[in-house]
C-alpha positions as CSV (number, residue, x, y, z in Angstrom):
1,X,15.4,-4.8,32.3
2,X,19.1,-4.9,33.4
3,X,21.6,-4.1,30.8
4,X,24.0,-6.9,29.2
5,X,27.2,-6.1,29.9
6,X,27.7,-6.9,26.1
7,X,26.6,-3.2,25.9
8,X,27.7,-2.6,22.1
9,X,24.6,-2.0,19.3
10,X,27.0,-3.6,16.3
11,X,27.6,-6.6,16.8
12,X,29.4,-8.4,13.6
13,X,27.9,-12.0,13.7
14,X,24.3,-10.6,13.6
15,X,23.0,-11.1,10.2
16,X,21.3,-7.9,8.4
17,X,17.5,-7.3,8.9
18,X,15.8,-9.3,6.5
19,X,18.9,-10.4,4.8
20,X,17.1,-11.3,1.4
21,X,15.4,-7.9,0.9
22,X,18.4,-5.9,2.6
23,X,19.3,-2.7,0.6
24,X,17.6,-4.3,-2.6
25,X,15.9,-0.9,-3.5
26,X,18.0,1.4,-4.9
27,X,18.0,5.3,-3.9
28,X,19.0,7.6,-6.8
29,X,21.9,10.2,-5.5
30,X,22.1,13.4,-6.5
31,X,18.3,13.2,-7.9
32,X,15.7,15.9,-6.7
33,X,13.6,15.8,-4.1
34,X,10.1,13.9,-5.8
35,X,12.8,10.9,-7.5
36,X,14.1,10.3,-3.8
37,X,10.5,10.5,-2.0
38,X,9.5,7.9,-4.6
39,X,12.5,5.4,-3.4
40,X,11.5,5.6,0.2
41,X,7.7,5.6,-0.4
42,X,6.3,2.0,1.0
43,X,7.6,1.1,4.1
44,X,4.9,3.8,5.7
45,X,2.3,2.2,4.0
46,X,3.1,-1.5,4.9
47,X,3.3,0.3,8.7
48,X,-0.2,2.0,7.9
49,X,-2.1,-0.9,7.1
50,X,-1.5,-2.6,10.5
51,X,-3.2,0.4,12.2
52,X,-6.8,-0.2,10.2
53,X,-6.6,-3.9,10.6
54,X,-9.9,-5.6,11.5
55,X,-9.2,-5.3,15.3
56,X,-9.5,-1.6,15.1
57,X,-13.6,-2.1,13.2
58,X,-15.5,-2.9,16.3
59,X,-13.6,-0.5,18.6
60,X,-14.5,2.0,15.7
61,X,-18.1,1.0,15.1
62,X,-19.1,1.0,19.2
63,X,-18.0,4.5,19.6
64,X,-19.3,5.7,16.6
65,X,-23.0,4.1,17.1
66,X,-23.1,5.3,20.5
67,X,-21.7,8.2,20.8
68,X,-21.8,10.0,17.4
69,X,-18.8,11.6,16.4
70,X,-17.8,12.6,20.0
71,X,-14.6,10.1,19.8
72,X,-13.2,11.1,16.6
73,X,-10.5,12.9,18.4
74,X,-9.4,10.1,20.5
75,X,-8.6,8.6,16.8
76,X,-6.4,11.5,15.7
77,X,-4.5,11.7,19.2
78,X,-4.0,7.7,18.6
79,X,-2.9,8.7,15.3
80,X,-0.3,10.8,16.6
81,X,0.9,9.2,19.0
82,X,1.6,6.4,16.3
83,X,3.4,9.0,13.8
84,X,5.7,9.8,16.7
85,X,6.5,6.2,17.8
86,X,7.0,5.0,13.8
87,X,9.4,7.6,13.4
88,X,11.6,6.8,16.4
89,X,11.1,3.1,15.1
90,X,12.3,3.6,11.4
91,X,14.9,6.0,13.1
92,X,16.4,3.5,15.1
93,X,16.6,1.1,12.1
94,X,18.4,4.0,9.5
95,X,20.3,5.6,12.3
96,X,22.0,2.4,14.1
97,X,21.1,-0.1,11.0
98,X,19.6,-3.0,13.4
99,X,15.7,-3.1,13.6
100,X,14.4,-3.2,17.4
101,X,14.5,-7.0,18.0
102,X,18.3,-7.3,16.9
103,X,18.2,-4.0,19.7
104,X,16.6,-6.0,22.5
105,X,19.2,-9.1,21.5
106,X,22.4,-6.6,21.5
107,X,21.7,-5.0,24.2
108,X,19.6,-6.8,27.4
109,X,20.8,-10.4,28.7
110,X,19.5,-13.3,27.2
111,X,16.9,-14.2,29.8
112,X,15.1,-10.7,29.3
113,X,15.8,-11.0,25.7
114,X,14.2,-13.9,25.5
115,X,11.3,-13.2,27.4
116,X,10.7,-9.9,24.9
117,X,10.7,-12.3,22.1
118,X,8.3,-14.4,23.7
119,X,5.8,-11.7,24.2
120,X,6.3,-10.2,20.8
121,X,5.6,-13.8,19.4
122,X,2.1,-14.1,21.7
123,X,1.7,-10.1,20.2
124,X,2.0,-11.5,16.5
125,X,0.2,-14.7,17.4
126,X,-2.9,-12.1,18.3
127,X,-2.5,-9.9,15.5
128,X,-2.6,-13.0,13.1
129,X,-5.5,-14.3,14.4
130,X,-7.8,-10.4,14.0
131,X,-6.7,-10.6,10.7
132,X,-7.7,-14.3,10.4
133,X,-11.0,-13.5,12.2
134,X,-11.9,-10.9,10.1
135,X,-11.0,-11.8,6.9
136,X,-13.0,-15.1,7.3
137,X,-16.0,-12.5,8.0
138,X,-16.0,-10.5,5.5
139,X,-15.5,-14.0,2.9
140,X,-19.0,-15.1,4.8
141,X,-20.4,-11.6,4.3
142,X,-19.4,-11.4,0.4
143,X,-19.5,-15.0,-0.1
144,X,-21.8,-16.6,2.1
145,X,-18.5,-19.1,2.8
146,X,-19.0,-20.5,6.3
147,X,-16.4,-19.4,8.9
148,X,-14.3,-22.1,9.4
149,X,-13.9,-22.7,5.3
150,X,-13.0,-19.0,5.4
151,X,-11.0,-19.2,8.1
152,X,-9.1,-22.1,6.5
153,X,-8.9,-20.2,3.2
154,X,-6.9,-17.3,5.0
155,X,-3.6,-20.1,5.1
156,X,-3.3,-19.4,1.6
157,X,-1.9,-16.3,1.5
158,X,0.8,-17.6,3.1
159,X,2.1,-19.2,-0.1
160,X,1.0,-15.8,-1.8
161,X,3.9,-14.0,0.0
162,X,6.3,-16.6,-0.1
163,X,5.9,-16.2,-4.2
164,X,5.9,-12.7,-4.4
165,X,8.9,-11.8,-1.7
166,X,11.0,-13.8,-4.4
167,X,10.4,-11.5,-6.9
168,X,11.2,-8.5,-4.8
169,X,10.0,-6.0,-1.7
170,X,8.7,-3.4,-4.2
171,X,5.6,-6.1,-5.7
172,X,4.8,-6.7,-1.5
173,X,4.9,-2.9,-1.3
174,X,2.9,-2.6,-4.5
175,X,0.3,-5.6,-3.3
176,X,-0.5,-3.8,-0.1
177,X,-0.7,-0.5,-1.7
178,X,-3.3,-1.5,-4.0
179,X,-5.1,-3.1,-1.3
180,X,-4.7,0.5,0.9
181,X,-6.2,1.7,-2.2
182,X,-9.2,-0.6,-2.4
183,X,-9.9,0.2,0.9
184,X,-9.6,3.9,0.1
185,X,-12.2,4.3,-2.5
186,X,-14.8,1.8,-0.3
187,X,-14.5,4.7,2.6
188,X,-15.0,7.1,0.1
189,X,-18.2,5.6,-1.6
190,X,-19.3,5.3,2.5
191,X,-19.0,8.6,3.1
192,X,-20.5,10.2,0.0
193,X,-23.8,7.6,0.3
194,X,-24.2,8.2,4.2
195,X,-23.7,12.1,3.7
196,X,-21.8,12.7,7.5
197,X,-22.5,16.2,9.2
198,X,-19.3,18.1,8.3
199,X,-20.2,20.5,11.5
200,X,-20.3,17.0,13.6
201,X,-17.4,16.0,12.4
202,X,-15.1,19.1,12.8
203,X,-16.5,19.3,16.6
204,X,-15.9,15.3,17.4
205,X,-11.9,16.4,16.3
206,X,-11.8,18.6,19.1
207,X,-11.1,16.9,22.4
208,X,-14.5,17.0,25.1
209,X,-13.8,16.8,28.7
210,X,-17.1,14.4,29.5
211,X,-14.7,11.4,27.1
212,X,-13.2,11.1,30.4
213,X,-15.7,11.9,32.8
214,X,-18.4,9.4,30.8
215,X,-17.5,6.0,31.8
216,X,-18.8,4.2,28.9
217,X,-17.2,6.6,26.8
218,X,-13.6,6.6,28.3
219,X,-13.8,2.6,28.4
220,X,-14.7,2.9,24.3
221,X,-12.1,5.6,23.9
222,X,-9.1,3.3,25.9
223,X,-10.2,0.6,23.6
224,X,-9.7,3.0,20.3
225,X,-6.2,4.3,21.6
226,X,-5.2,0.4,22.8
227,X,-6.2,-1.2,19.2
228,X,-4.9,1.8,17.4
229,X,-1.0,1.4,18.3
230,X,0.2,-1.9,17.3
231,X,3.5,-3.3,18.8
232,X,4.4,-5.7,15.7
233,X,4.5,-2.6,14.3
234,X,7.5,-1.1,15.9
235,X,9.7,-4.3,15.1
236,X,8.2,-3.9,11.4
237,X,9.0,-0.5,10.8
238,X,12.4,-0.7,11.7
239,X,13.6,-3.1,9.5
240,X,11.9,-2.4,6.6
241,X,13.0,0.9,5.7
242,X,16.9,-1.0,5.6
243,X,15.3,-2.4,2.4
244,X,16.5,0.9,1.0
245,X,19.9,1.5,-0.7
246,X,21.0,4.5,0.7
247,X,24.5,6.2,1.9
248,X,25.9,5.1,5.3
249,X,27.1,8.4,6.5
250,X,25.9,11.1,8.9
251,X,24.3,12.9,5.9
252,X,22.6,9.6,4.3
253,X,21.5,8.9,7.4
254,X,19.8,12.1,7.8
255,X,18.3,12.6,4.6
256,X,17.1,8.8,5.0
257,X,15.3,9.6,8.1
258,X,13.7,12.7,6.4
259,X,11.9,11.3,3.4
260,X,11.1,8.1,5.4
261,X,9.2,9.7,8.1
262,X,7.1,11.5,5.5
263,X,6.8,8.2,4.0
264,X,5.2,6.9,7.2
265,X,3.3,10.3,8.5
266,X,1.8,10.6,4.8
267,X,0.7,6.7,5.4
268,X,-0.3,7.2,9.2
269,X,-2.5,9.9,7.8
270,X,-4.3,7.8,5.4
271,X,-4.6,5.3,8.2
272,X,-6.5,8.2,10.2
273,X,-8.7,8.8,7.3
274,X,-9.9,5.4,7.3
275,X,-10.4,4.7,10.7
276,X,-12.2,8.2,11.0
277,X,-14.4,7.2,8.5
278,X,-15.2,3.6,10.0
279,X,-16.5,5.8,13.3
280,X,-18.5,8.3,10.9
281,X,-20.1,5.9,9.3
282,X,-21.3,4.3,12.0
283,X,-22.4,7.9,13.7
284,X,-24.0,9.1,10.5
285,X,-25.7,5.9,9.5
286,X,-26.4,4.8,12.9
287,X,-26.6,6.9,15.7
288,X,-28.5,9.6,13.5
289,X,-31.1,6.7,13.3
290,X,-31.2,5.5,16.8
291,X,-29.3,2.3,16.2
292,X,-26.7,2.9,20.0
293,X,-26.1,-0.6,20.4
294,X,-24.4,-1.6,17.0
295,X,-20.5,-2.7,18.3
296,X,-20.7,-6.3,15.7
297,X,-19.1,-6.0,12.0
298,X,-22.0,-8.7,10.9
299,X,-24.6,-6.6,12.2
300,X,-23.2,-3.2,10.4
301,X,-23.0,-4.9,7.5
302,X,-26.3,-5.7,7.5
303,X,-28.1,-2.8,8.6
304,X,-25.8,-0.6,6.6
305,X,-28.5,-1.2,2.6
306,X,-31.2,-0.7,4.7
307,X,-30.5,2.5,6.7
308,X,-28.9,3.8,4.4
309,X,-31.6,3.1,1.1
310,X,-28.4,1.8,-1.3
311,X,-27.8,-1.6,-2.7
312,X,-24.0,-1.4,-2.2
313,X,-22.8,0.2,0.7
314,X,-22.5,-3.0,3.1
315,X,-21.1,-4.6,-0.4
316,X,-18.2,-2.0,-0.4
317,X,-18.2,-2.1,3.7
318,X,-17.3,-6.3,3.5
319,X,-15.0,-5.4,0.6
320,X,-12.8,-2.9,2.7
321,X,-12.7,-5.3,5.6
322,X,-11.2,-7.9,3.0
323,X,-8.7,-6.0,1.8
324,X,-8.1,-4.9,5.5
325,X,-7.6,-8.3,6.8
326,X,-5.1,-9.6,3.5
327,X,-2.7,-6.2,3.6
328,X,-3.0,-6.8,7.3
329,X,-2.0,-10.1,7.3
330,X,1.3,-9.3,4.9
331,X,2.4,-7.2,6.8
332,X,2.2,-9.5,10.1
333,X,3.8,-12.3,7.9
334,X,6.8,-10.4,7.8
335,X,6.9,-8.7,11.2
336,X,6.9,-12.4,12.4
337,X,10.0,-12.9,10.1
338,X,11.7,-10.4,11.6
339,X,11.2,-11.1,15.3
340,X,12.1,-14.5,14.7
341,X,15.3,-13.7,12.6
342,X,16.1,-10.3,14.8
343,X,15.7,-12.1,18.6
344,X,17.3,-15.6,17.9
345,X,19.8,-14.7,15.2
346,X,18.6,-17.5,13.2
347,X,17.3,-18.3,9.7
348,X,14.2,-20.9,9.5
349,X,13.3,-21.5,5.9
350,X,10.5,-19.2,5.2
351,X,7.8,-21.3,4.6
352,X,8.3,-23.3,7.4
353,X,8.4,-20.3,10.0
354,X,5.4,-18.6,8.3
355,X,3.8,-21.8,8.7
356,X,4.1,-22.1,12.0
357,X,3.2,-18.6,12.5
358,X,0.0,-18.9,10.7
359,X,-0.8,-22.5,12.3
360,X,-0.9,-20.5,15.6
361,X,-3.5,-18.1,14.7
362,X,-5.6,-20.4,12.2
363,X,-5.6,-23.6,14.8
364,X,-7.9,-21.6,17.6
365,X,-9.4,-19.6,15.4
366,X,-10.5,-22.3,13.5
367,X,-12.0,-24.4,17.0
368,X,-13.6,-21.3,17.8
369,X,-15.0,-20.7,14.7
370,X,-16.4,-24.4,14.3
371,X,-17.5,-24.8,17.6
372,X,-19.0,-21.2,18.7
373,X,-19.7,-19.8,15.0
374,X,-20.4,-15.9,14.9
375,X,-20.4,-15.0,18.5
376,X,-16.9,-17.1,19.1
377,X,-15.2,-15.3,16.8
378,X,-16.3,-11.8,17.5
379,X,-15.4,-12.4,21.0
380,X,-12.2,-14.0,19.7
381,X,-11.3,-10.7,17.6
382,X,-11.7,-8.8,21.0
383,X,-9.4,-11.1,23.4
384,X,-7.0,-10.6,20.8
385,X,-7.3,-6.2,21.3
386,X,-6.9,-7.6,24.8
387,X,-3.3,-9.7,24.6
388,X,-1.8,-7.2,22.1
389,X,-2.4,-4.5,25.1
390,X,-0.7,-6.4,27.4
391,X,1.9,-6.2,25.4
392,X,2.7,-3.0,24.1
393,X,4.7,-1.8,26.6
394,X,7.1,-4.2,26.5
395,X,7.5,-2.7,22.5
396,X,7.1,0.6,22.9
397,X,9.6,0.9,26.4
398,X,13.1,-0.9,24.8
399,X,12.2,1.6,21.8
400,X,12.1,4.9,23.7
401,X,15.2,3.9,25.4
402,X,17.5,2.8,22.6
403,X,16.3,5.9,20.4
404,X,17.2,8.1,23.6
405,X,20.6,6.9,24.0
406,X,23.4,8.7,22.7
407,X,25.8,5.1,22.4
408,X,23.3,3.5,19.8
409,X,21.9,6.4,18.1
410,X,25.0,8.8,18.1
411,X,24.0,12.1,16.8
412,X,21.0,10.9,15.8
413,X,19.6,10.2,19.4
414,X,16.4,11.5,20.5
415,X,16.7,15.5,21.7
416,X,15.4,16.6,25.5
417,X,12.4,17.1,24.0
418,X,11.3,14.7,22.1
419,X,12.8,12.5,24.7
420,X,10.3,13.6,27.5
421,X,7.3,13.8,25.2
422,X,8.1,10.2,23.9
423,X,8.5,8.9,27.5
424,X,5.0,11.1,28.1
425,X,3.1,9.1,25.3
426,X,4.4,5.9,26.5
427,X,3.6,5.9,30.2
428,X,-0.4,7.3,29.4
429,X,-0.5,4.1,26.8
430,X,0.3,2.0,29.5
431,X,-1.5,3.8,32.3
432,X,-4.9,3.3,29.8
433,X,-4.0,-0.4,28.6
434,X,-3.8,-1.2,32.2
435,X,-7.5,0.4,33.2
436,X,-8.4,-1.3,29.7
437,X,-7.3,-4.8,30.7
438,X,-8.6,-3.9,34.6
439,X,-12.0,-3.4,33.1
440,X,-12.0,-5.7,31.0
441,X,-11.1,-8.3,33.2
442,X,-12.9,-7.4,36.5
């Protein structure tokens, strides 16, 4: 990636970051410290919800069902690298107000510009279509609706956010929040019903050598670290935490930066929670029983009554995976908003750009779906873990680099430190997305 010689973050023609929403929310001065955590509570939990998307359930189920709770730390090391990489994303969009698209725009030449907005359209394109994919499941699991009905019933929500962005960020923040919380209260009916080993679990957080030397289990584990960290996410973060009101200056910006990164490592944390509690379920309920080879949501659900002698537990299981796939797809709505806007400097009517961003994710999802049923879209839900790997990189690189460098951050640039550890994370998430896509492939 050469450097433009327009080398200069500000640039004036550049619209703001989600113009419509753009400092809409208000942050009390002078108030004490719970009043201002309030006012920057959100954005981590619109963030959150992109980690425990329906991509992340298989990965989550397969290592649980086969190996017990032996990969439960591969979830929390995902989980931090994700806190780390959110904060230098909603750092870059407080500290130099532009989120990371209007970054890549300002500061490469158009050709690689354009080529970074390409990708991170194919990126959204793929997260669309998990969220598609699995919310059409868990509608034929509640509902008995057949895929492709469910999968057409996803375009709704669509108009859902176009009416509720109009009446402010704080009712989308508020939407996905109760949704986080829906999916909250499932996990915790799961785990009280299927009654986990708190001794497994406290030893499947600590990090085994043989999740390396086991092949099976270091292919599962890649594929937990590779659906874990989400690119769209990156852009996302980095705009949405301009929705906030706040001073300009060196000491706004810091105490900006403060309260949102416990915003988003409070939300991250849930996110672990969660995703922890997909894997012990699946250990507790089925590896306990012998049941190794359970990697399908359909087949979870349905095992789940059964095995575990209650009427509601693959209820509340379907449930979760609904809410997962609508805050999900929210959430990618607007990341697709903001690449769009943030790349090409451009303002499509909303309806029409969401349109187009949903058509691309409904259209083969809905072939597949018709033509392959079950099986397709499973498949489908993995190829998608697959492109948003490939991927990544091309995310999480531009956003070490800006945050590290002292002309577009200022004071607020990444230390020596957190520099090297930041450029530590991101060369072993490409290093394992690369043996992921290797074996995956060949």
């Amino acid at each position: 990636m050469k450097e433009s010689p327009k080398n200069h973050i500000q640039q004036p023609e550049l619209l703001a970051s989600l113009s419509e929403v753009h400092s809409s929310i208000s942050v009390p001065e002078g108030a004490g410290f719970w009043k201002k955590m309030m006012a920057f509570t959100g954005p981590g939990l619109l963030v959150a919800v992109g980690y425990i998307d329906p991509g992340n359930w298989a990965t989550d189920i397969e290592g649980g069902s086969r190996f017990g709770y032996t990969l439960l730390s591969v979830i929390l090391i995902s989980n931090l690298f994700a806190m780390l990489l959110q904060h230098l994303s909603l750092k870059l969009g407080i500290a130099a107000g532009r989120d990371l698209a209007q970054a890549c725009r300002d500061y490469y030449s158009r050709p690689v510009s354009f080529v970074l907005w390409i990708l991170s359209e194919i990126a959204i394109a793929a997260t669309d279509l998990a969220e598609v994919i699995g919310s059409a499941i868990a509608l034929n699991l509640l509902f008995g609706l057949p895929l492709p009905v469910g999968v057409v019933f996803t375009a709704l929500d669509v108009l859902l956010v176009l009416y509720f962005q109009q009446k402010g960020f704080r009712i989308i923040e508020s939407i996905v929040a109760g949704l986080m919380g829906i999916i909250l209260l499932c996990f915790a009916y799961e785990m009280i019903v299927s009654q986990p080993s708190v001794a497994g679990m406290l030893d499947g957080l600590i990090p085994k050598a043989e999740i390396v030397t086991n092949p099976g289990m270091l292919y599962i584990a890649i594929g937990i670290l590779g659906a874990t960290v989400m690119p769209h996410n990156l852009y996302l973060h980095s705009s949405i935490v301009q929705t906030r009101a706040f001073n300009k200056d060196e000491a706004g910006k810091k105490s900006a930066i403060k309260f949102a990164t416990i915003d988003s490592t409070v939300s991250l944390g849930l996110a672990f929670f969660i995703n922890g509690s997909i894997l012990i379920l699946a250990a507790s309920a089925f590896h306990k029983n012998g049941h190794f080879t359970v990697a399908d949501i359909t087949d979870a659900y349905h095992l789940l009554d059964p095995i575990l002698g209650v009427s509601l537990a693959g209820v509340f299981f379907a449930l979760a995976l609904l809410a997962s796939g609508q805050s999900s797809t929210l959430t990618g709505t607007l990341a697709g908003q903001i690449v769009m806007e943030g790349f090409l400097n451009i303002r499509l009517k909303a309806w029409v750009r969401r349109l187009i961003t949903r058509g691309i994710a409904i259209v083969p999802a809905l072939i597949v779906a018709s033509i392959y049923g079950e099986k397709g879209t499973a498949e489908l839900l993995v190829l998608s873990q697959v492109i948003l790997s490939l991927q990544l990189s091309f995310a999480v690189v531009p956003l070490v680099f800006f945050t590290s460098n002292k002309k577009i951050m200022g004071k607020f640039a990444n230390s020596r430190i957190l520099t090297i550890i930041s450029w530590i994370i991101t060369l072993v998430i490409i290093g394992l997305n690369i043996f992921l896509l290797y074996k995956t492939f060949f």
